[in-house]
C-alpha positions in Angstrom: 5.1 4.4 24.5 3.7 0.9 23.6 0.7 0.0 22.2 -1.5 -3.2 22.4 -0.8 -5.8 19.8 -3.4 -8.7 19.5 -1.9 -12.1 18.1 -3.6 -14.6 16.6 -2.5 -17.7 15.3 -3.0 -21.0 12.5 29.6 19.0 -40.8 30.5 22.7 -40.1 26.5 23.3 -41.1 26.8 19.6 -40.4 29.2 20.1 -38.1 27.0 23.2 -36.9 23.7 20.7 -36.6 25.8 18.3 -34.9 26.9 20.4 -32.4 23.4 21.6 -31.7 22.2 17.9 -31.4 24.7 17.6 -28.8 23.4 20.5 -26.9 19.8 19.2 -27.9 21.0 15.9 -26.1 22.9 17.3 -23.5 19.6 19.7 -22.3 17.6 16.9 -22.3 20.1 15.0 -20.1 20.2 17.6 -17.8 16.4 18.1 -17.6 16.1 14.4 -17.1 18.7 14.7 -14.1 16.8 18.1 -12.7 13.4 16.3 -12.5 15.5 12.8 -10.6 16.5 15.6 -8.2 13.7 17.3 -7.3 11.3 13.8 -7.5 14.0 11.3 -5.6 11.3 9.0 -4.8 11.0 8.4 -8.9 14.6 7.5 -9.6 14.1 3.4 -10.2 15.4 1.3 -13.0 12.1 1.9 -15.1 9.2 3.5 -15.6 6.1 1.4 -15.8 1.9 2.2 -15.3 1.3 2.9 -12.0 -1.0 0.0 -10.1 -4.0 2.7 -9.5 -4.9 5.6 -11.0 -7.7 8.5 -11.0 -10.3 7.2 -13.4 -9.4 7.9 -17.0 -6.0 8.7 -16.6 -2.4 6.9 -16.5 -0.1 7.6 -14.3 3.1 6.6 -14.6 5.5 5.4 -11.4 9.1 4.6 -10.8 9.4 0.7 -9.9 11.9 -1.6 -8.8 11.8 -5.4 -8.8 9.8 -6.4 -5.6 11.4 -9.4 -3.5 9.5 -12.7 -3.8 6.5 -12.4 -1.5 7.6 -15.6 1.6 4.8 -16.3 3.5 5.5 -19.7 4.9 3.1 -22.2 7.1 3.5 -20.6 10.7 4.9 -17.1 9.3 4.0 -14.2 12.1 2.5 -11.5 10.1 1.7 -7.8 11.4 -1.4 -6.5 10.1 -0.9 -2.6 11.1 -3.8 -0.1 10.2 -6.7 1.5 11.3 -10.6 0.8 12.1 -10.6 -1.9 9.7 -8.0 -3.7 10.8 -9.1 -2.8 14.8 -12.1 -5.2 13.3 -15.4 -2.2 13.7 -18.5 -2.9 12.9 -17.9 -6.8 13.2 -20.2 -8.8 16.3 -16.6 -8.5 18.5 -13.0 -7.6 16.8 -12.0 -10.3 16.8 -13.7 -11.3 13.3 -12.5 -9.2 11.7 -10.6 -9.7 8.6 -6.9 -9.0 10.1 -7.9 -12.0 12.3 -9.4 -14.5 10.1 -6.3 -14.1 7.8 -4.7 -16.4 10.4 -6.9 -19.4 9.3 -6.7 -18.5 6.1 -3.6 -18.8 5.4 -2.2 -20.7 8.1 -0.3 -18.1 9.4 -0.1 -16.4 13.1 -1.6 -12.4 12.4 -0.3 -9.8 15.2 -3.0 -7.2 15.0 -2.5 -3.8 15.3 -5.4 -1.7 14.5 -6.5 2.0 15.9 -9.6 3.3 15.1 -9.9 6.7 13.2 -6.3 6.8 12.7 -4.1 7.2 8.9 -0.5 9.0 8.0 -1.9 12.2 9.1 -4.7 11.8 11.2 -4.1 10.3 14.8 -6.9 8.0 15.9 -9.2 7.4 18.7 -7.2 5.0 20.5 -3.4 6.1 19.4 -1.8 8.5 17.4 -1.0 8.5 13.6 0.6 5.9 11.9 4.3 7.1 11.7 4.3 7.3 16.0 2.5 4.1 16.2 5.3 2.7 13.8 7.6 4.3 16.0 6.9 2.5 18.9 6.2 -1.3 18.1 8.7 -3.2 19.1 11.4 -5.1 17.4 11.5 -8.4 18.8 7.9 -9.2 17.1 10.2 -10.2 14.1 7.4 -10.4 11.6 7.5 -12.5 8.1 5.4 -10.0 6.4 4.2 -6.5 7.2 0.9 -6.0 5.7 0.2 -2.2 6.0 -3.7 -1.1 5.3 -5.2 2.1 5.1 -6.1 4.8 5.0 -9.3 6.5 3.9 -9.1 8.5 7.4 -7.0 10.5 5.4 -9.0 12.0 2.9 -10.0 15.2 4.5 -6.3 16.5 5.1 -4.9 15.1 1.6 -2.8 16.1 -0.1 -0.9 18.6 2.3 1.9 16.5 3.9 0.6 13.1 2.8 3.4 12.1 0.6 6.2 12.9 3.5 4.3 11.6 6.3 3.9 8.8 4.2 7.5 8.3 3.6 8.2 8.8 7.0 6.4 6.0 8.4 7.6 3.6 5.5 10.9 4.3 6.5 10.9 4.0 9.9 8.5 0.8 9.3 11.8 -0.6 6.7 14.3 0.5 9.7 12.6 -1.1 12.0 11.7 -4.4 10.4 14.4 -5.0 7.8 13.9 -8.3 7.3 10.1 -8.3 6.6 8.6 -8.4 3.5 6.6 -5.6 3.1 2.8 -5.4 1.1 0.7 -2.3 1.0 -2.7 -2.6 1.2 -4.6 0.6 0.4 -8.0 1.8 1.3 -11.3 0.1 0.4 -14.0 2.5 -0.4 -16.7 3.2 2.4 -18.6 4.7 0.6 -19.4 4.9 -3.4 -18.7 6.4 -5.5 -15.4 6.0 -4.2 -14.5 9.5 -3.2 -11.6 11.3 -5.3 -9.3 12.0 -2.3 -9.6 8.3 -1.8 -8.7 7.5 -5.3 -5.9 9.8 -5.0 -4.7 8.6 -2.2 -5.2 5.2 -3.5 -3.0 5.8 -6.7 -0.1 8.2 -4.7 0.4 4.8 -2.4 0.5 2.4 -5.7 3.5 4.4 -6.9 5.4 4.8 -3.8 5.1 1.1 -2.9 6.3 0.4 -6.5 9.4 3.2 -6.3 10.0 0.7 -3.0 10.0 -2.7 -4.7 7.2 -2.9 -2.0 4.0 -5.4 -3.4 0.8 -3.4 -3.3 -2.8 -4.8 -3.2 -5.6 -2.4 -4.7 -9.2 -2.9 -3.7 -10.3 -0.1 -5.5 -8.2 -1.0 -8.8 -9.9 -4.8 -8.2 -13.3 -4.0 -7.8 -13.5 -5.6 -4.4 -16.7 -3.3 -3.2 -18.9 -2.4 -6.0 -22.2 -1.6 -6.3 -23.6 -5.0 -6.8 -22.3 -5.8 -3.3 -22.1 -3.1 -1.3 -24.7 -3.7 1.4 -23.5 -7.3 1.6 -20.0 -5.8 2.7 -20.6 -2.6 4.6 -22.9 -2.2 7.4 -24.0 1.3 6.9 -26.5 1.7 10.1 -25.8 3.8 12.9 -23.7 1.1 14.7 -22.1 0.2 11.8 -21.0 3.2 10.3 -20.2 2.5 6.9 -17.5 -0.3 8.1 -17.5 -3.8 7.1 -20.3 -5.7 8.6 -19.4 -9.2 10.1 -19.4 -10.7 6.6 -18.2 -8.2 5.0 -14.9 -8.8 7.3 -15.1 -12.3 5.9 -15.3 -11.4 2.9 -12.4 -8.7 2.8 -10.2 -12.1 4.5 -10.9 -14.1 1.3 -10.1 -11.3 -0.8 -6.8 -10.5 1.1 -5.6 -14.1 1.3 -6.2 -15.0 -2.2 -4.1 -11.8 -3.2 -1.3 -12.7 -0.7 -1.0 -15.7 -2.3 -0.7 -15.0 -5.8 1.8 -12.7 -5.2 3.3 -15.9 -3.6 3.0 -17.6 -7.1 4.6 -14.3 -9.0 8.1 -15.2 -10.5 10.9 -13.7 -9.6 12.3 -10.7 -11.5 15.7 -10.5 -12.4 17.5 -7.1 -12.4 19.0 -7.6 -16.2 15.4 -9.4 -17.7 14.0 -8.6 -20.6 11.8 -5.5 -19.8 8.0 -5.5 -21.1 7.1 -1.9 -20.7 3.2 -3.4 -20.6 3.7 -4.4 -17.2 1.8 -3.4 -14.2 3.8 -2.4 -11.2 2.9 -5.1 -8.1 
């Protein structure tokens, strides 16, 4: 089954102590190998801080060198998520911010957004996100894959998320090999941004790193605070604590402009100097 994509364009006691620091080293190997086992999606080159994490703590995530982020003049980009992409709360959908990217950078935006709808949770107007991966078609061809989403979510986390997660990336990779991918994870609603959100903000910061997959972090950037909140989200009855019409603008400036710095990021060589400082995109 299909479902409806909008486009839009523009010693011996020495010898003794060094046999036990053998053992000492070969235990620690072997722990080191148990834990790649049981956490596969951690094995990566090397360990870096994770892109978002719970207030107050570090987390630290598995990363691998993301590709060089292409998004050329004309580039058909998929914006795939749920009621924010759909465009709610905006005058019609079609301001909202998955469409205006088109002007803003130039690009043609294929817009698939279902309201209500996240890795577990299936939505009003189509199921979850792994079956709605599961059926676009191949011949859209897309540049870049921008996947948002989702705070839908939060009320089922954390049973299942990281594997339904990892489903739908994977099937999203199979079907689109030759897209760049960029994760885009929830904006907060509501505020304080609510823990599960957090959570599930930081879990998808370290799995698009262990990917080499660029993620974008509105919570981590500060992109709805308190100072303007009620400029962004329309929180009547209508509304529903979605973006308002300019608060759709708003979130397309904020998306562009990260797209394209992570156009202007370098490169990253495989044998570079490491600087364990850096942030995972």
């Amino acid at each position: 089954m299909t479902y409806p994509l909008l486009m839009h364009a523009p010693g011996r006691s020495r010898a003794r102590r060094l046999w036990l620091s053998l053992l000492g080293v070969a235990l620690a190997v072997a722990a080191v190998c148990a834990v790649a086992v049981l956490r596969p999606w951690g094995a990566a080159p090397e360990p870096v801080p994770a892109v978002a994490a719970a207030e107050g703590e570090t987390q630290v995530a598995a990363s691998v060198p993301p590709a060089p982020l292409a998004l050329d003049e004309g580039a058909r980009v998929l914006v795939f998520g749920d009621s924010w992409v759909y465009g709610s709360a905006a005058n019609v959908p079609t301001l909202g911010f998955a469409y205006l990217l088109a002007d803003r950078l130039g690009v043609e935006t294929v817009v698939d957004g279902v309201r209500g709808s996240g890795y577990l949770r299936p939505g009003i107007d189509g199921p979850a996100y792994g079956e709605r991966i599961a059926a676009l078609d191949p011949a859209l061809a897309p540049d870049v894959v921008l996947v948002e989403g989702s705070i839908n979510d939060r009320r089922a986390y954390p049973a299942g998320y990281r594997e339904a997660v990892t489903a739908a990336w994977d099937a999203l990779a199979a079907k689109f090999p030759d897209a760049d991918v960029v994760i885009l994870g929830p904006s907060p609603q509501v505020l304080p941004v609510e823990s599960a959100t957090r959570e599930i903000d930081a879990d998808l910061g370290e799995m698009a790193a262990a990917r080499g997959w660029w993620y974008i972090s509105p919570i981590a950037d500060d992109w709805i605070t308190t100072a303007n909140y009620l400029d962004v989200i329309d929180t009547g009855p209508v509304g529903r604590d979605h973006p308002s019409t300019a608060g759709h603008a708003y979130l397309a400036d904020r998306v562009a402009g990260a797209l394209e710095r992570l156009e202007e990021q370098p490169a990253i060589v495989a044998d570079a100097p490491h600087d364990d400082t850096t942030v995972a995109p």
